[in-house]
N, C-alpha and C positions, 0 to 999 in steps of 0.2 A: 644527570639521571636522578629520577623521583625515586627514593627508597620508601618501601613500605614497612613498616615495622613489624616483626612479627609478633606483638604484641595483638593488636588487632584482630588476630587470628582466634586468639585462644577462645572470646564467647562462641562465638558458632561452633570449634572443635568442642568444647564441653556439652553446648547444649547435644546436638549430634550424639554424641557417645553416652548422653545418661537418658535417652527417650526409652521409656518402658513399655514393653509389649506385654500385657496381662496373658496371665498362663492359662486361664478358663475361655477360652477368643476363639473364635472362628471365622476365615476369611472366605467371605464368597467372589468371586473373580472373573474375569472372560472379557468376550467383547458383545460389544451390541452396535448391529445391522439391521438397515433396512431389509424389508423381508422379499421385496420383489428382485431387488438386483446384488445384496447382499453388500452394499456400502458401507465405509464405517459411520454411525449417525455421532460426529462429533459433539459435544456437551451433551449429549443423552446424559440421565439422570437415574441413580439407581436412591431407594429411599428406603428405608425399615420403618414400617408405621407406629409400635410399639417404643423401639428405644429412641426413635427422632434423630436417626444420621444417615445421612447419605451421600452420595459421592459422584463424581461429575465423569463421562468417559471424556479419553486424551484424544491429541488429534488424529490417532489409529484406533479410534474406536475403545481402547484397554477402559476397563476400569477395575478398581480394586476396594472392597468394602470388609473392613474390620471389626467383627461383634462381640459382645460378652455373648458367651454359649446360654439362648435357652432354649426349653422343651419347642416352641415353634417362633418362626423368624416368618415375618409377611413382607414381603418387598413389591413395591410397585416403581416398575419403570416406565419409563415417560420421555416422549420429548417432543416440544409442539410441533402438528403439525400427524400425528401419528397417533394411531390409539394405545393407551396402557396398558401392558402386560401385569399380573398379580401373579406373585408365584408364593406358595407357602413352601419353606424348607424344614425338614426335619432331618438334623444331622448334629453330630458332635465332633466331625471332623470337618477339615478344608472343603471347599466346594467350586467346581469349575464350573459355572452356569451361563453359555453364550446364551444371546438373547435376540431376537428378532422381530419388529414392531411394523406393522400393515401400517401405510400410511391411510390417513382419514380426511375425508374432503367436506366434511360439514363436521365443526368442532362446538356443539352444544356446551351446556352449561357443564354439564358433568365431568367431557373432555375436559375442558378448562380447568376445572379444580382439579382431575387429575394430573393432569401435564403442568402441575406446580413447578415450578425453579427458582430456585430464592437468588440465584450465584451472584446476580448484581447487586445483591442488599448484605447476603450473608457470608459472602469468600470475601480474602482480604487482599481487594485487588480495585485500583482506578483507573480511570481512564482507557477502560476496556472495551471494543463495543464490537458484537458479533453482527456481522450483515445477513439479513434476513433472505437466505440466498432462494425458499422458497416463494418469495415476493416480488425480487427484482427483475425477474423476465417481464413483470408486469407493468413497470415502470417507465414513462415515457423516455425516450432515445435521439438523438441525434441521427439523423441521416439513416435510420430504421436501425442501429448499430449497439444494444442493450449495452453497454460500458460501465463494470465495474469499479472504474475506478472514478468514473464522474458520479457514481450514489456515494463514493468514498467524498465528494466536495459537499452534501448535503450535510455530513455529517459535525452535532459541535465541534468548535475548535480548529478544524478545518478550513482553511482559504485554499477557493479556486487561483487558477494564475491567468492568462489571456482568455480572452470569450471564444468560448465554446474549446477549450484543452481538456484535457486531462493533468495536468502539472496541478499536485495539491502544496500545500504548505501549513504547515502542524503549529499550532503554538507557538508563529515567530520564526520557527527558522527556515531555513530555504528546502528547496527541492531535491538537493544531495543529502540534505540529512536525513531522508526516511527511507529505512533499510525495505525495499519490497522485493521479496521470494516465493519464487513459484515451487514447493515443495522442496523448499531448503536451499535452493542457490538461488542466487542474485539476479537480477535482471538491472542493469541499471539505466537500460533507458525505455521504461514499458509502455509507449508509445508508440502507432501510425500516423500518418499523413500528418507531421507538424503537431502531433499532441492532441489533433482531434479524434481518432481512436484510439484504445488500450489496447495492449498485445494478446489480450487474455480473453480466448472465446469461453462465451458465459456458458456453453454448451458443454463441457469440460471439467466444470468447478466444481469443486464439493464446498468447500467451506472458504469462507473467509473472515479473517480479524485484525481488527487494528488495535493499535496499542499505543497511547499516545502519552501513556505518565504511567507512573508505578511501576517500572522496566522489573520483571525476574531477570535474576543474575546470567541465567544464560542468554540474554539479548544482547548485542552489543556493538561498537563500530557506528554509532549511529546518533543523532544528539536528539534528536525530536521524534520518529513513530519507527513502529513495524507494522507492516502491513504482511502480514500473513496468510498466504493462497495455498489452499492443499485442492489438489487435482482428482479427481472420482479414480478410481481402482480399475473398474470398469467391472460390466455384468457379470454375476459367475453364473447365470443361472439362462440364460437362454441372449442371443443375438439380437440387435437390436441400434437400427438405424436413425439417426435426427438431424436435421439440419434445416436449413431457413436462406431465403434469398431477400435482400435488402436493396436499400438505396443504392449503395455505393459495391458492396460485395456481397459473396457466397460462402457458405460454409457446410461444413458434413463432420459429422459424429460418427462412427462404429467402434461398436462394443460389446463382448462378449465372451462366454468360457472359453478357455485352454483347455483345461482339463475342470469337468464341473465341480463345483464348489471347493477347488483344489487351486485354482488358478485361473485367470483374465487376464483381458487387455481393453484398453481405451485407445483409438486415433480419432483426431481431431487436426481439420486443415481448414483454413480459413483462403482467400485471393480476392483482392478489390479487382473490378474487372471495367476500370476506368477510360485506364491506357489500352484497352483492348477496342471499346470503342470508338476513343479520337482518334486512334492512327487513320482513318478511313476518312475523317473528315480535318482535317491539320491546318490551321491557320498560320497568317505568317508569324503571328506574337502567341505563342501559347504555352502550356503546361501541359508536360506528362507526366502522371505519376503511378505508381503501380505499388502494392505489397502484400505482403503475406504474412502466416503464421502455420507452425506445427507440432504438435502436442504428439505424444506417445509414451502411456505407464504399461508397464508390466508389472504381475502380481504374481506370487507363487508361496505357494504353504509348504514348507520342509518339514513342518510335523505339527503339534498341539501347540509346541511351544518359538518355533521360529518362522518369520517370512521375511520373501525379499523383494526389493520392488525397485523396478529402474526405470527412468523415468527421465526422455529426451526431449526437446523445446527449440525452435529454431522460428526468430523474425527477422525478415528483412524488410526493408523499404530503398525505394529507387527512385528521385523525381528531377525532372530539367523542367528548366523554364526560360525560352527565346523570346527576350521582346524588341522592339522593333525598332526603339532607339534608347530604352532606359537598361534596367536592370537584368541580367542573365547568371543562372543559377544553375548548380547541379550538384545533388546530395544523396550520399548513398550512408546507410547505418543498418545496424543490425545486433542483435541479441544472440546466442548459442548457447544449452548447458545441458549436461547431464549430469544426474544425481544417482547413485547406486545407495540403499538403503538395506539395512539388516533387522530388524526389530528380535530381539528374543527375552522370553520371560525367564528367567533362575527360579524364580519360584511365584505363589500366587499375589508375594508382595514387592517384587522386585522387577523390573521392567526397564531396558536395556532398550536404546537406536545409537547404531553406528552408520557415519556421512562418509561419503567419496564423492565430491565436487568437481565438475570443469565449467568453468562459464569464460564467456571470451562476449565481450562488446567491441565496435568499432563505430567509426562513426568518420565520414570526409566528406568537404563543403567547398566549394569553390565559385567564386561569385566574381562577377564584374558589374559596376557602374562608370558611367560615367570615363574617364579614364585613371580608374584606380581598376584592380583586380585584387581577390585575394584568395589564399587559401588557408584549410585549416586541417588534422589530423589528429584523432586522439582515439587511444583504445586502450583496452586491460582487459589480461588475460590473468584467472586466477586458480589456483588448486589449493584445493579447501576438504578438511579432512577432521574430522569431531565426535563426538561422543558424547550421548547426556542418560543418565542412569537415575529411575526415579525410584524413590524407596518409601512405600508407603505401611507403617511398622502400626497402624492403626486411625480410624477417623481422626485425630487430632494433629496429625502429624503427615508432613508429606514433605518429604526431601529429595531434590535436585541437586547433580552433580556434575561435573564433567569438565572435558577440555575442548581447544577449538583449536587447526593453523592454518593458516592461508599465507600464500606463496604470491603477492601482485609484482605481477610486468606489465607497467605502465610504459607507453610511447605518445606525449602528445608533440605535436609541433604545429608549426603558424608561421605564416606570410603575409605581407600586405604592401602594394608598392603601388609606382603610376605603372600604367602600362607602359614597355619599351617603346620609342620610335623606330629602333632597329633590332633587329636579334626577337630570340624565342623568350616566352616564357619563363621563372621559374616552374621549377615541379616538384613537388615531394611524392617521393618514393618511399613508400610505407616502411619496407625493408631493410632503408638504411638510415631511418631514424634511430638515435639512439636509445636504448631501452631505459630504464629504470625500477631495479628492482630489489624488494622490501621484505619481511617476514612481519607476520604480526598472528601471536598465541595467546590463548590465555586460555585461565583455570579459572573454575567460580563453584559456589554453592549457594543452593539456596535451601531456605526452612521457611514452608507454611505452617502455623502452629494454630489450631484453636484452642487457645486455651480454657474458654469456657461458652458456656451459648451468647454471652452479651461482647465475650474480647476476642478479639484474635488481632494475629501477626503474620508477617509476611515479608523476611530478611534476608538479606545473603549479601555475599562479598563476591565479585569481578576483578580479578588481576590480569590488565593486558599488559602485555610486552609486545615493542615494536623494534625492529633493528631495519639500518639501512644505511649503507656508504659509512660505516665505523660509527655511527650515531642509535644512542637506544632510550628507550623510552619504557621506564616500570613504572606502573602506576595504579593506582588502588579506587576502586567503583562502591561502595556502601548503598546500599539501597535496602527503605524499609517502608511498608506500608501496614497501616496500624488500623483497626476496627471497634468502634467500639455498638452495639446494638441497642435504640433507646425501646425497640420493642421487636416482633416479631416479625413485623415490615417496615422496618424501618433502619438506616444505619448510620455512622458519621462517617469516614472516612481521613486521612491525612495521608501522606505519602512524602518523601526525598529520596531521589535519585541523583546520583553523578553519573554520566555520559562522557565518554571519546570519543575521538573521531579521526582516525588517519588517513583517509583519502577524501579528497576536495574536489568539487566541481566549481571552476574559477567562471564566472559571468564573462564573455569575452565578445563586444561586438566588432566585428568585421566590416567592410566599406558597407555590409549590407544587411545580413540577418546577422542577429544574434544567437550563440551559440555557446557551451561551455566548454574547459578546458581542464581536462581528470590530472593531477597530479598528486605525487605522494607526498605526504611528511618528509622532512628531513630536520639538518640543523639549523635553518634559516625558518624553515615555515614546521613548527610548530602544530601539535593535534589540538584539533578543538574542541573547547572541553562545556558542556553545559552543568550546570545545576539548577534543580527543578526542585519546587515545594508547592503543594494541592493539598486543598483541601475539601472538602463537597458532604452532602446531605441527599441519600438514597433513599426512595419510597417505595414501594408497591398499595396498588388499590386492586381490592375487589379480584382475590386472591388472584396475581399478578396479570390479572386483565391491559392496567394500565402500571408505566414504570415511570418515574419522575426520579431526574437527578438536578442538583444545582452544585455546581464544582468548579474553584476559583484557582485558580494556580499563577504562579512569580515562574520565571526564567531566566536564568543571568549565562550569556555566551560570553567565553571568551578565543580568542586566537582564528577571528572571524577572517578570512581571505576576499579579499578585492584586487583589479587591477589597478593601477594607478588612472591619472586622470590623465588622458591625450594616448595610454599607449599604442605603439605601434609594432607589432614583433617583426621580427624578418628572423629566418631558419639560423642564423648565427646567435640571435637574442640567447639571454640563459635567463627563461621564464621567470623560476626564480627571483632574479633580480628585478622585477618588473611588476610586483606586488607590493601590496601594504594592508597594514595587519589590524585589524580594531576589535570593538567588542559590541555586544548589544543583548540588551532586555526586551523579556515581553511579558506582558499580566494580562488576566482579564477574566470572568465570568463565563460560567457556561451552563444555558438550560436546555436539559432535554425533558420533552414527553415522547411516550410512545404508546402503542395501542397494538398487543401482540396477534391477537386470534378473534374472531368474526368474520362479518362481511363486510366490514370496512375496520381497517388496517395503514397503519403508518407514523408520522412522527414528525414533531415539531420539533427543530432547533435552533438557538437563537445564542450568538456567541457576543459579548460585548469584551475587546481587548484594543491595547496598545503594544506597539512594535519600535524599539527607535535601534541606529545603531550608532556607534560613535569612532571613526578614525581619524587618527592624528594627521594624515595628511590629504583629509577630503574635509570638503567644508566648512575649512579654517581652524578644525579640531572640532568642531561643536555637534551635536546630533542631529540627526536627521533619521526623518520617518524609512523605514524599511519600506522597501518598493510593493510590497503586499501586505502593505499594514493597512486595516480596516477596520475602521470601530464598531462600525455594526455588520452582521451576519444573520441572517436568518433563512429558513426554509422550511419550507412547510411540503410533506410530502403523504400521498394518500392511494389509495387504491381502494374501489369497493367492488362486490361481486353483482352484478344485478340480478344473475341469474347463472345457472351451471354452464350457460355458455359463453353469456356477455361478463365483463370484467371493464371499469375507466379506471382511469389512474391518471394522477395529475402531481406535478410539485410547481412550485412557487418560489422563488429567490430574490431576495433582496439585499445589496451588500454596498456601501459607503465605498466610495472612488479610491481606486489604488492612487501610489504618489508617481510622480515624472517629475523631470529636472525641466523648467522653464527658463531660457537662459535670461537674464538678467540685462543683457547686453551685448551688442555686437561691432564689430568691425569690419568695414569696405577693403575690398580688397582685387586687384587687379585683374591673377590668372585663379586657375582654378574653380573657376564660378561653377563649372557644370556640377563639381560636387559638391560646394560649399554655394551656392545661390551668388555666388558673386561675394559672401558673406563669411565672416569667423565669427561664432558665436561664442560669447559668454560662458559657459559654463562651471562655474569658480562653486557655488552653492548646488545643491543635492536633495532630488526632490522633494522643492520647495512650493509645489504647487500638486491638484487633484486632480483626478478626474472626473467624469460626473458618476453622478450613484448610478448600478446597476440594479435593474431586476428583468424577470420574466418569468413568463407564464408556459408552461409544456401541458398537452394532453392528450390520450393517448386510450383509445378503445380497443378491445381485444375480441374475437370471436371466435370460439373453438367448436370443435364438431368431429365425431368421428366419421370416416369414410370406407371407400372399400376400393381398395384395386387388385386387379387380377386375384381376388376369391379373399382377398387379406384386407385385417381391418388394421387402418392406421389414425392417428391421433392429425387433425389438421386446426392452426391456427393462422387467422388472419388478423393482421395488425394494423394500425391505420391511427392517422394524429397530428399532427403540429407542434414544432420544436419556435419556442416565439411568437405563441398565438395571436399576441395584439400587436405584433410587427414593431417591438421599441426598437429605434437605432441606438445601443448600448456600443459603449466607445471599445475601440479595439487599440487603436493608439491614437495620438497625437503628431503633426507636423508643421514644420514651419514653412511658412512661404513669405512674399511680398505682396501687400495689396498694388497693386497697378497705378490708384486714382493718389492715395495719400503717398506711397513709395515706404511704407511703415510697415516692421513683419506683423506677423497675424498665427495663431494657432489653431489649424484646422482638423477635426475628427473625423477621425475613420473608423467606420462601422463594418462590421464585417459578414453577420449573421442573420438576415432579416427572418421574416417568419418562413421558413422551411415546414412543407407537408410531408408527410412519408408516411411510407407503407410495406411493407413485409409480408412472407407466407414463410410458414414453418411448417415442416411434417417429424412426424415423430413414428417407425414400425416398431 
């Protein structure tokens, strides 16, 4: 066990206990809402134009602004996308001023300089980046399907996984290390049909953010990002219905007061309506597949100073596939959680959320080829219970606190054999898998400090504890991001953070698809631990019209988990034994432009990195490229308005070939051929070869207009576009076969996505 020393402790307990609150101060306080539906407008912006401070709202809306008392305070709030509020105060005491902002649909010059926000140049914080959730309905889609988390693959630093998914990967590490929660609990597999839609209707969303370096202490569990989705509240102020029909599926919105501006609710249900179609026409080799999604918050005011908010989520997916002498499949998975939420203020500097978590994943696969069969089962159930208390004792200072526990029951299990010539099947029975189960807590603080208009800071300490099967784990998280200002739009930045990670998703392919396999820490396998160093240079032009960053970062993993090379589990295996443990780096460059407010809007990014990993008992010890390492990255993404009806939008991607294993060499071999071609391949080295480079093209015209049915006027949009306009076949895998004439293998590409048209209608009462 790691001891920490409580040495360590003592800067942060000092600094903490000697921040001075001046006795001549006055705090103005509250929240700030949209005006039509009464949302919280997260990062809204509150500013005093005389003394030059101001303060950002949390992601409930809070914000809290600390002043020297004089005769009059001018505050203009702001947040793009909405027009400024100016309010003059005259007071010598505390001040509760909720605030409420009209949204504004042509943002002139003057909006613009109002709706200032420094926070990417002037908070001390990297690798942060808010998704412009007002933009992205407008952005071209997949199978008519607007998917948040595929604008999450546009973004620096960012690697997509297979063509056309949703699986991203951050900075080199895989796709279990990015913690993504939908208002506080976990989702860990936010995915439909195979990773080509997200779970998450964009009709639902209030904010999202990711977080991809510079971790505050209360993040954690995670070695590479957070992606953080907070959910609309829903209307307090009058009823109001939306939804859209697409390619592939349907969806609906309703939302509305409880009790008026006292209390709402939001429901949101999404259904692909795939499988409802082929059942009528059913071939003999086919796929069906079906899924869904369900959203549901509540909101309620207990007084000035408390609300509570609960807030249920349920996906599933269901799909077989009968073919007619190859491959047969059938997969069922799914997501659950409910979040109960408290928020309450102590006073107009002090602000208080308490969690109560259930989330439950599952996930089971079952496949045959050939004559092999196989299956697989893995789930985690977790109860998660925390608290973060933020203490803001005046603009320079802004302290986080808190604790966190989670309770995981992990069950994965795995089979893979020939098929019997006599007798049944195995089968695994979910029920009498054996569980596996862990505790993991921890305490942290953090301190943002500005210490003056040109420095600031931004520190705190993470202590997790992990126990499990009489094995524990203390270990100590440091994390500081440092600022320094070479003007007044302009900044440097620097960053170091340490990450853990106690629950793993193991790469595991089966005779057929590939698929992972969740297990816990223990004494054998080890949490994975990253350390992260960034550095970068922040701009604003043309008082923040346009935002330029360029930000370099190193990453060193260690206690990285793979399966060994050949395995085969069967329900006796003890997983554990069945792994091998290595480490791996990744560096590299990252430019962003972007372009916030006008009629044309959007953002250039261009990521230039390296990824290698290195295990002692794959590919002879020596490194080898990480299967989503790509040196170059880029995308270009845009939207302009032509008119208050028409809107295009377009993005652009371009990205250097992920790696695959090309075997080296093969062996003849007598039975077995239907699975192996007759053939045993090579596989000693780790990919050791490319793919080809990806790009493509999407576009995507919008047509809105209001209407009228039965006496009521509703909002109607038509969508319409091409996902692969110029029809590249961009590789999807790789396979091996025999050419006929020479009797020599051959590597053939499979594409998967040609150019797809689609079209949409959306209404909105």
């Amino acid at each position: 066990m790691k001891k920490c020393p409580p040495s360590t402790l003592i800067p942060i307990v000092l600094c903490l206990c000697t921040i001075q609150a001046f006795s001549q101060n006055i705090t103005i306080s509250g929240y700030i809402k949209d005006d039509e539906t009464k949302e919280a407008l997260i990062g809204a912006t509150i500013y005093e134009t005389k003394l030059q401070k101001g303060a950002t709202a949390n992601e409930y809306g809070f914000y809290s602004l600390t002043l020297s008392s004089v005769d009059t305070l001018n505050v203009i709030i702001s947040y793009i996308g909405y027009m400024p509020v100016v309010k003059k105060i005259f007071s010598k005491t505390n001040v509760r001023l909720d605030i409420v902002l009209a949204s504004s649909t042509v943002l002139d010059e003057v909006v613009i300089t109002a709706t200032r926000n420094d926070d990417n140049v002037n908070k001390s914080q990297v690798g942060v980046i808010a998704v412009p959730m007002q933009k992205i309905k407008n952005l071209p889609a997949l199978m008519g399907e607007v998917d948040i988390l595929k604008i999450i693959q546009l973004l620096p630093g960012v690697q997509s996984g297979q063509e056309g998914t949703t699986g991203f990967f951050v900075r080199g590490g895989n796709s279990d290390q990015n913690l993504v929660q939908l208002d506080e609990a976990t989702v860990y597999n936010p995915n439909h049909l195979f990773g080509l839609v997200s779970t998450f209707n964009i009709n639902s969303i209030n904010n999202v953010q990711l977080i991809k370096g510079g971790f505050p202490a209360q993040y954690g569990g995670k070695l590479s990002s957070i992606l953080d989705i907070t959910m609309k509240d829903g209307n307090r102020e009058k009823y109001q219905v939306e939804g859209g029909i697409g390619s592939i599926s349907g969806n609906i919105t309703v939302q509305g007061p409880i009790i008026k501006n006292k209390a709402s609710f939001i429901v949101s249900a999404r259904r692909s309506y795939m499988d409802l179609i082929q059942k009528g026409f059913i071939p003999a080799s086919t796929t069906l597949y079906s899924f869904y999604d369900f959203n549901a918050k509540l909101n309620f005011d207990l007084g000035k100073n408390d609300k509570i908010y609960l807030t249920a989520f349920r996906g599933r997916d269901n799909g077989k596939y009968t073919g007619a002498n190859s491959l047969n499949y059938g997969i069922d998975f799914g997501n659950s959680t409910a979040t109960l939420r408290w928020n309450h203020l102590f006073g107009s500097r002090l602000f208080a959320n308490t969690s109560f978590i259930i989330n439950n994943y599952d996930l089971g696969l079952n496949t045959t080829q050939g004559n092999y069969y196989s299956l697989l089962y893995t789930g985690i159930n977790d109860i998660n219970g925390k608290t973060n208390i933020t203490w803001i004792p005046n603009p320079k200072h802004m302290i986080d606190f808190g604790a966190s526990y989670f309770y995981h029951t992990l069950f994965p299990a795995s089979y893979s054999s020939k098929i019997p010539k006599k007798g049944n099947r195995v089968q695994i029975d979910k029920n009498l898998i054996p569980k596996k189960y862990s505790n993991e807590m921890a305490i942290y603080a953090n301190h943002e400090w500005n210490i003056s208009k040109k420095f600031g800071l931004n520190y705190g300490v993470r202590l997790p504890y992990y126990t499990a099967y009489q094995k524990t784990y203390l270990l100590f998280e440091p994390r500081i991001t440092a600022k320094i200002n070479l003007d007044r739009t302009t900044s440097i930045k620097g960053s170091f953070t340490v990450m853990n990670q106690f629950l793993h998703a193991v790469p595991y392919s089966t005779a057929s698809l590939p698929t992972d396999v969740w297990i816990p820490s223990s004494g054998l396998v080890k949490p994975q631990n990253s350390q992260q160093y960034s550095l970068g240079l922040f701009k604003n032009l043309k008082e923040n019209l346009y935002e330029i960053s360029v930000e370099g970062y190193y990453k060193d993993m260690k206690n990285q988990v793979l399966f060994k090379q050949g395995t085969q589990l069967t329900l006796e295996s003890n997983i554990e034994n069945q792994l091998t443990f290595g480490s791996g780096n990744s560096y590299g460059v990252e430019f962003f432009v972007k372009k916030n407010t006008g009629r044309l809007t959007g953002w250039v990014s261009y990521t230039l990195s390296k990824t290698t990993q290195t295990f002692p008992e794959l590919n002879f010890g020596n490194p080898f490229p990480f299967t989503y390492d790509r040196r170059h990255n880029l995308a270009v993404v845009g939207s302009y308005d032509i008119s208050k009806r028409w809107s295009v939008s377009a993005n652009f991607v371009f990205r250097s070939g992920s790696a695959y294993t090309l075997p080296p060499g093969l062996i003849p071999i007598a039975e077995d051929g239907s699975l192996y071609d007759g053939r045993y391949y090579d596989y000693t080295t780790r990919n050791n070869t490319r793919l080809n480079p990806y790009n493509r093209l999407d576009v995507s015209f919008s047509y809105k207009k209001e209407r009228k049915m039965f006496g009521h006027v509703y909002q109607s949009e038509l969508v319409f576009g091409a996902y692969n306009i110029y029809n590249r076949q961009n590789p999807y895998f790789v396979y091996l076969s025999v050419d006929p004439a020479t009797k020599q293998p051959q590597a053939n590409q499979v594409s998967l996505l040609p150019i797809i048209p689609n079209i949409s209608y959306n209404f909105k009462f």
